[in-house]
N, C-alpha and C positions, 0 to 999 in steps of 0.2 A: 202588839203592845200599844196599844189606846186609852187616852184620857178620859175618864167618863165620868168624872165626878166635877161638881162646881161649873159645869161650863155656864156662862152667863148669856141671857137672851135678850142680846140687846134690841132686836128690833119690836117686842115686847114692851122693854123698858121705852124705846123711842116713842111708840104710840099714848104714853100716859101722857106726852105732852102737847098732843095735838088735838086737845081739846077746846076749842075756843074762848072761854071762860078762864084759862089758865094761859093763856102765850105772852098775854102781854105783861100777867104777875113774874112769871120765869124768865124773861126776856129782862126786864130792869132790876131782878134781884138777883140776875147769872152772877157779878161781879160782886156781892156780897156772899153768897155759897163759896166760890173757890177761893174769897179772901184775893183777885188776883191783885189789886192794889199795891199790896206789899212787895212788889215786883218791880215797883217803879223805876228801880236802881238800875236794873236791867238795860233799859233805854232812854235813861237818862241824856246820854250824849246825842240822839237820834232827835233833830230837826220833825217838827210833826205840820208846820204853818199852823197854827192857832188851835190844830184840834190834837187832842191827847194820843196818844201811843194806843196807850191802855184801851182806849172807850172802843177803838175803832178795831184791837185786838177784842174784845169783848162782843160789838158785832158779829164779824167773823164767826166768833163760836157758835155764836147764837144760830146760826143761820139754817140747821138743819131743823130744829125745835120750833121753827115760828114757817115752817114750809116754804124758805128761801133756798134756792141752794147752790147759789151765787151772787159776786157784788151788782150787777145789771138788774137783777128779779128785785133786791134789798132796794137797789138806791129809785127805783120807781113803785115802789110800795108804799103803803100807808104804816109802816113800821120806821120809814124815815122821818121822823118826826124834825130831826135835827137840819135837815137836806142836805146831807154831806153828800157830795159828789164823789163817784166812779174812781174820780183822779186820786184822791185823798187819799184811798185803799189802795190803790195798784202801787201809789210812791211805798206805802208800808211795805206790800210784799216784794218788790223788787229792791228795797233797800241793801245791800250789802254789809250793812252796818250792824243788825239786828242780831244778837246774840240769842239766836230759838232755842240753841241746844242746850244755854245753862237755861232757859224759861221752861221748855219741857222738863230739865230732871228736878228742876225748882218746885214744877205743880206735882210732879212723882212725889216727891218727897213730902209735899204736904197731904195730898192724897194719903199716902202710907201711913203719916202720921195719925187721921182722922179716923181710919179703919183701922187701928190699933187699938184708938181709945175708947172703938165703939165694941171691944170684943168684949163677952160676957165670962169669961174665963181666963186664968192666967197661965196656961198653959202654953208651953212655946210652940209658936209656930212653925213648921220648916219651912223655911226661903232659897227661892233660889233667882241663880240669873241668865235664862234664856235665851240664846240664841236661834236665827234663822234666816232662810233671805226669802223672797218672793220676787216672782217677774211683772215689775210696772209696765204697761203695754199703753204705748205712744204709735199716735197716725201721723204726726208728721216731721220729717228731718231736719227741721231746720228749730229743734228747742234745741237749745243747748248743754250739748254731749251726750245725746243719746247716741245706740248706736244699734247695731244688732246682737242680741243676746239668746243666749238655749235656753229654749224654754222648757224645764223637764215634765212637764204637768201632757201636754197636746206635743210634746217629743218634738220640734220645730225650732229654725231659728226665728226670732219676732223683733220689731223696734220698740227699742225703750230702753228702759233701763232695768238692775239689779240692784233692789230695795233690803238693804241689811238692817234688823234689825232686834233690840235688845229690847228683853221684856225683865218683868222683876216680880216673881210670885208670891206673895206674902203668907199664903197658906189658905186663902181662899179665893183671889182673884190675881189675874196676869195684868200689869200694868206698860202700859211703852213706857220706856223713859231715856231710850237712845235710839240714833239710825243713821245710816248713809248711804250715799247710790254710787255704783259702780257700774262700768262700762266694759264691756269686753274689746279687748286689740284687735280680734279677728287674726285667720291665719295667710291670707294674702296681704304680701307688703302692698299693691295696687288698692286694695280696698280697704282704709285705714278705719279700725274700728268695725270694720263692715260697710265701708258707705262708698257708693262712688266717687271720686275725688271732687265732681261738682257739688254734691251733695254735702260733704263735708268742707267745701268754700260756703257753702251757700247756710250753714250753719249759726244763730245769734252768738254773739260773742259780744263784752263790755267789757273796759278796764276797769277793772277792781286794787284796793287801795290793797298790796302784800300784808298788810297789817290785822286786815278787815276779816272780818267770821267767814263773809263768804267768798273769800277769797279761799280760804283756808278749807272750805266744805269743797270747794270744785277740786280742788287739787286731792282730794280724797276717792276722786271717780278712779283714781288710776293705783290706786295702792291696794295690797291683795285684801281680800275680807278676814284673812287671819291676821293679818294688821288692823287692820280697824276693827276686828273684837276685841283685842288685846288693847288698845287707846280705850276703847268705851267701857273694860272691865277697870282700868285705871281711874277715866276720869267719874268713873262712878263712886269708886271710892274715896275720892277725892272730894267730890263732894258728901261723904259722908252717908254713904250707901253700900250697905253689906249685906253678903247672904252669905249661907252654908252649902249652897252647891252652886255648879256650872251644869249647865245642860245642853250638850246639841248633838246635832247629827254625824253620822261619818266622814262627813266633807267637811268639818270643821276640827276634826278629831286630832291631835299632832302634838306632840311634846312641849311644842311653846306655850299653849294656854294650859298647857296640867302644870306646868313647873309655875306658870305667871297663880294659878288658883292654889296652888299648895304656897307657895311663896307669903299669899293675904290671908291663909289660914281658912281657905276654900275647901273644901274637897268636888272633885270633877268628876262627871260619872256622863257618859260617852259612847255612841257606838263607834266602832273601828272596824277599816278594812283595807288598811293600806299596805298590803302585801309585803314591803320589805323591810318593814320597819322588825327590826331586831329587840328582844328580851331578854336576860339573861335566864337560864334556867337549868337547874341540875349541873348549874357553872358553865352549860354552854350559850352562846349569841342564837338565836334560836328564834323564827318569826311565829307569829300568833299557829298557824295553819297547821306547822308542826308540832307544835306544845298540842292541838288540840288532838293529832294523830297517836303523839307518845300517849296522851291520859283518856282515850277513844273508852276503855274498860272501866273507866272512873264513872262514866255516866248517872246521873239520875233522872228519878222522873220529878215534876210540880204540880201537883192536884191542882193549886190555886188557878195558876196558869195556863195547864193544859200542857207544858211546856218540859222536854227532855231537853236536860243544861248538865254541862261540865264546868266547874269551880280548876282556876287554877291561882294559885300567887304566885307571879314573879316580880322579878328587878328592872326599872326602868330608866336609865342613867341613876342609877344609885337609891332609887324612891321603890318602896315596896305596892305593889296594886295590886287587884283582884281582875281576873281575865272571865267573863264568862262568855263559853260557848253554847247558844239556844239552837233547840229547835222545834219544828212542830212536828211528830208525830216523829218514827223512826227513820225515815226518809225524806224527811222535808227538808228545805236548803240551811247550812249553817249560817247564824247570824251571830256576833260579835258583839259585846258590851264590855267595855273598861271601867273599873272604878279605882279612885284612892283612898274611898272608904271602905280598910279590908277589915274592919270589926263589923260592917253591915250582912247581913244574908241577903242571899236570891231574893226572897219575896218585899223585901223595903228596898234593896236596889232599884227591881224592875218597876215598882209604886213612884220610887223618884222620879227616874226616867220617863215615867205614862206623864207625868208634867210636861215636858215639851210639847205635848201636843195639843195644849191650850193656844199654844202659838200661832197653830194652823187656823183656829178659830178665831181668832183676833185678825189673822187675814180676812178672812172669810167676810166677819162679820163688818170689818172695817169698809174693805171694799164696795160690802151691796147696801149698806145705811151710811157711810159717812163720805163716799168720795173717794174713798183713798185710792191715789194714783189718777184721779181722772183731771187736775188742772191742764189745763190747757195754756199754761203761759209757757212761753218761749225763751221766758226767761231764768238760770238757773234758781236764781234767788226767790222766784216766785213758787218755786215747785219745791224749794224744801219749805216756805214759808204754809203751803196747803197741806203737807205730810204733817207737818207740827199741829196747825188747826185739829186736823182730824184724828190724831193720838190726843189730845186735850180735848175731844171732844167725846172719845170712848171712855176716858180717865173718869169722866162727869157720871156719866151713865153708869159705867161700873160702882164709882162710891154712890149714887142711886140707890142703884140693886142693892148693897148692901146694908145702905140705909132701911130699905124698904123691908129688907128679910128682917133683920135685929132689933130695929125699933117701932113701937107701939104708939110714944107718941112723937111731934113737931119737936124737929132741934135746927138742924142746917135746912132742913128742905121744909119747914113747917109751910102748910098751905097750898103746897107741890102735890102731897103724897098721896097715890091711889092704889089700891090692892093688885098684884101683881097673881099670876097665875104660881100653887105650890110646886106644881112640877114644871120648870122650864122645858119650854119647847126643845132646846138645846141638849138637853141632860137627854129628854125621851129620845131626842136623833140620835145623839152617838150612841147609846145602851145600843136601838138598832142597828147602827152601824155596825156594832162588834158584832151582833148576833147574825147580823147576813153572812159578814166576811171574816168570822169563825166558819160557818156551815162551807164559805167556799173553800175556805185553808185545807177543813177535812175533806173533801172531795178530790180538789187539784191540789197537790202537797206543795207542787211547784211554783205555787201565787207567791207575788210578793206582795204580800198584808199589808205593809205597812207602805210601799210605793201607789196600791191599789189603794187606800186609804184618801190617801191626797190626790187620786183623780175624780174620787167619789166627791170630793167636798168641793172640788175647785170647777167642774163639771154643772153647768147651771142647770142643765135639763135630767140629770141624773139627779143631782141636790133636791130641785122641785118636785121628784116625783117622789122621792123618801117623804120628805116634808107632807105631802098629801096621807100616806100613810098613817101618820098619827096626827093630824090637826082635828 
């Protein structure tokens, strides 16, 4: 079950700006495209010594577009016009004070907005809101609260951290617009978190004001990810961001986010596989595994899919859902999908669903064009401060791309715009994708497609050689 449609190619997009004749137009009219000004309210309170909040957040973005790709490379360039010193940036990102989380879902929102008004059509979008985590991979012990974490990609444990994070699909592209990092406890009391107990003395640590954002983000290393997607489906709509569905995988799968999505007038659609969790069915409490044994004869086949599935509805503390059990081929392993849209069929369920795995692509593509996860500050407030740059800096890209597909002539980006390739590179990979790791489903029944999926893409020497395929 893979996404293949809309995938967006950013590193595509990223080369139309490394033209020399355009860095230094895109560089001084960044902060007139995202409108980020309006934001000022933001960090108001936040002490800058003489220079802006804003301008020096506006750098920062800039900084992969003009072939910086840090403040040391920036503040000895010819790009520093101003001569803001080293110091000036690192007080931003180490600040505590800095509220990134409402500035991120601030530029979401206006992003959203602009790719709305740029659609040719009135026709309603499906939205949804995307969950996931990823493993950020840290060399050294001593940033603060790393620790040792499983890494399910290279099956290991690794230092770093567990990068949660929310995306929001508007019907043609995935946007970040929430996140947080978690820390694993580890299972020896001697090694807390994982670390040796020097190693974990010998870790940065600062006093932060109880009051402060980043006081409030570090105390989040330690509370489970099914709490902090339940906070960031709340404070999303809180600020006034809604979708029609919840999307995630089986490890986030559990009665509290279907009741929290049915509650906002959500519907949640889900893989499951939590063994004990109980149904009502035929008026008995009844786990998935055996509802799928009782209706074994119900069976059908999906031409679309390729996919033999069983349909069941049952009762879930009192809320009615749709259970579907897939598989490949007559013998291939059972897979699990929940929905609480039971007016929907099989073939728009599973179409919902293929959305999640835009998700994996926004890793993907984040990590190898934008940074993500590679800061190297020690300090907590610095590493969410670089998480935030580089979702605001694929946000750009993406309304880009969109810009660039839908309009003909100059609006936000006049002066910017260069032709982009009609079939993304992105779009051609995953098609291949599917078509290798269909041919291996049919051979080995016993693959897991969709675990094999995510070693294919996260895999740099396997990625690189697909890539050579169609370039």
């Amino acid at each position: 079950m893979l996404q293949n449609k809309d995938i967006k190619n950013l590193s595509e997009l990223k080369s139309t700006f490394l033209s020399q004749q355009k860095k230094s137009e895109f560089f001084f009219d960044f902060i007139d495209i995202l409108k980020i000004g309006k934001f000022h309210s933001i960090f108001s309170k936040v002490k800058s010594k003489g220079i802006s909040v804003l301008l020096l957040i506006r750098i920062m973005i800039s900084f992969p577009f003009i072939d910086k790709e840090n403040i040391h490379k920036f503040t000895r360039s010819s790009y520093n016009q101003l001569m803001i010193g080293k110091d000036a940036f690192y007080r931003l990102k180490n600040n505590c004070n800095l509220n990134w989380r409402k500035f991120l879902i601030s530029i979401s929102l206006l992003a959203i907005k602009m790719l709305e008004l740029r659609r040719k059509n009135d026709k309603e979008q499906l939205t949804a809101f995307v969950f996931d985590d990823t493993s950020i991979h840290k060399t050294g012990y001593k940033i603060e609260g790393v620790s040792r974490i499983w890494n399910h990609v290279i099956k290991k444990h690794i230092l770093g951290y567990q990068l949660l994070v929310m995306g929001f699909f508007n019907g043609t592209s995935l946007l970040p617009v929430n996140f947080s990092f978690h820390r694993e406890r580890g299972k020896k009391e001697k090694k807390k978190f994982g670390l040796k107990p020097s190693e974990y003395r010998n870790q940065f640590s600062k006093q932060r004001d109880n009051k402060s954002c980043g006081f409030k983000r570090k105390k989040e290393l330690d509370i489970t990810k099914i709490d902090a997607t339940a906070q960031m489906i709340s404070f999303a709509i809180e600020q006034g961001l809604r979708a029609k569905y919840v999307l995630t995988d089986s490890w986030f799968t559990c009665w509290k986010l279907v009741k929290l999505s049915i509650d906002n007038n959500m519907h949640y659609v889900g893989m499951f596989s939590k063994v004990k969790t109980l149904f009502t069915y035929n008026n008995k409490k009844q786990t998935y595994k055996n509802i799928r044994r009782i209706n074994r004869g119900k069976q059908k086949r999906n031409r679309k899919f390729n996919l033999y599935y069983i349909k069941t509805e049952v009762d879930w503390n009192g809320t009615r859902i749709v259970i579907y059990n897939t598989r490949k081929g007559k013998n291939g392993n059972w897979k699990t999908i929940i929905s609480t849209d039971v007016k929907s069929n099989f073939n728009k369920t599973l179409e919902i669903y293929q959305i999640r795995w835009s998700i994996e692509v926004l890793f993907k593509e984040a990590k190898q064009m934008l940074n993500l996860g590679k800061s190297q500050s020690n300090d907590f407030d610095g590493q969410i401060t670089d998480v935030t740059i580089s979702f605001i800096q694929y946000i750009f890209l993406s309304i880009k791309n969109n810009v660039d597909k839908y309009e003909t002539k100059g609006g936000v980006f006049e002066g910017t715009k260069e032709d982009i390739l009609e079939t993304k590179l992105h779009q051609r990979l995953i098609m291949l994708l599917i078509a290798i790791l269909e041919a291996i489903e049919i051979i080995f029944e016993n693959i897991d497609i969709d675990e094999l999926f995510i070693q294919m893409i996260n895999n740099e020497e396997a990625y690189s050689k697909i890539k050579k395929l169609i370039a």
